[in-house]
C-alpha positions as CSV (number, residue, x, y, z in Angstrom):
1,X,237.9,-87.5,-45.8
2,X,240.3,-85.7,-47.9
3,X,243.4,-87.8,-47.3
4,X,240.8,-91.3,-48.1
5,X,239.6,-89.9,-51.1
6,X,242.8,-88.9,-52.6
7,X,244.0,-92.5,-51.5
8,X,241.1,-93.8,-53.7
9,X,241.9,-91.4,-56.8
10,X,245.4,-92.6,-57.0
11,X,244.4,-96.1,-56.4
12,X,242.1,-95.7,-59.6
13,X,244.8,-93.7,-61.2
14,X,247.2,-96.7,-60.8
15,X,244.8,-99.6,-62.0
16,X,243.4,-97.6,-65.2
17,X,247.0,-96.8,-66.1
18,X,248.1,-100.5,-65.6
19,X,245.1,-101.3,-67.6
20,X,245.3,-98.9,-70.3
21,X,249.4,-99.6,-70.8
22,X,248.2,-103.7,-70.8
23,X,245.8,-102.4,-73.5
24,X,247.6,-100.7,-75.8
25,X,251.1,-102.6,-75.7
26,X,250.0,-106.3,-74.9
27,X,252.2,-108.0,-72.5
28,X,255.4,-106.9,-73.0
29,X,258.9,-105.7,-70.7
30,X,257.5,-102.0,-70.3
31,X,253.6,-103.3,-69.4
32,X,254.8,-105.6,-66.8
33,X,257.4,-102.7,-65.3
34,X,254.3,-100.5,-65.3
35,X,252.3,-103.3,-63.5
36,X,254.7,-103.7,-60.9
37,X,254.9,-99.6,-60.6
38,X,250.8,-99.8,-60.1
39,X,250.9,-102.9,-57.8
40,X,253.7,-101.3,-55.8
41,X,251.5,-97.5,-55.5
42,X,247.9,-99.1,-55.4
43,X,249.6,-101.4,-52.0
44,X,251.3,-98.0,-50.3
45,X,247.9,-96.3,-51.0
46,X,246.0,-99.1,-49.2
47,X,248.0,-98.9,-46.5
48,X,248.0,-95.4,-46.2
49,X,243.9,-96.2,-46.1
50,X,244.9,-98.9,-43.2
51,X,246.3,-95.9,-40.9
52,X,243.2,-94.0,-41.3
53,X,241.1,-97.0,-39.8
54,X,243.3,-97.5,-37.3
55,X,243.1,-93.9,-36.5
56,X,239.2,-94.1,-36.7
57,X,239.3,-97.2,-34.1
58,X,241.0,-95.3,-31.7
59,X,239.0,-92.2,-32.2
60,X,241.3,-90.4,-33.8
61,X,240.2,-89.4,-37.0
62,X,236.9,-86.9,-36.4
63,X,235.8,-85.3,-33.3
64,X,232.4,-86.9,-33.1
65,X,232.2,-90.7,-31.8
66,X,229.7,-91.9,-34.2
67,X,231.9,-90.2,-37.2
68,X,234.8,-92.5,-36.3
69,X,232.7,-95.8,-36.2
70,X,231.2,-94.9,-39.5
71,X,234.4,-94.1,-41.1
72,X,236.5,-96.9,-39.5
């Protein structure tokens, strides 16, 4: 549960950062570089959140049966 929720913090992180930079500067060279920086983390975060459900399919990812199902 750890690893998922820190995958969801940084994901967050990411888009208020994007937002915030969009916010303050308006579109301009640095905004969009910070865009792509967020759009680049928030996709390795998701698929880091992809490996867990694949781990959860395959019962991987908690001990208990029903854990994994609920999870995945």
């Amino acid at each position: 549960m750890g690893a998922c929720l820190l995958d969801w913090g940084i994901i967050l992180a990411a888009a208020a950062a994007s937002w915030a930079m969009f916010s303050a500067a308006g579109i301009t060279v640095v905004s969009v570089a910070a865009y792509g920086m967020a759009a680049f983390v928030i996709a390795s975060r998701q698929q880091g959140l992809q490996n867990l459900i694949h781990e959860a399919s395959h019962y991987n990812l908690s001990r208990h049966r029903p854990w994994n199902d609920f999870l995945c």
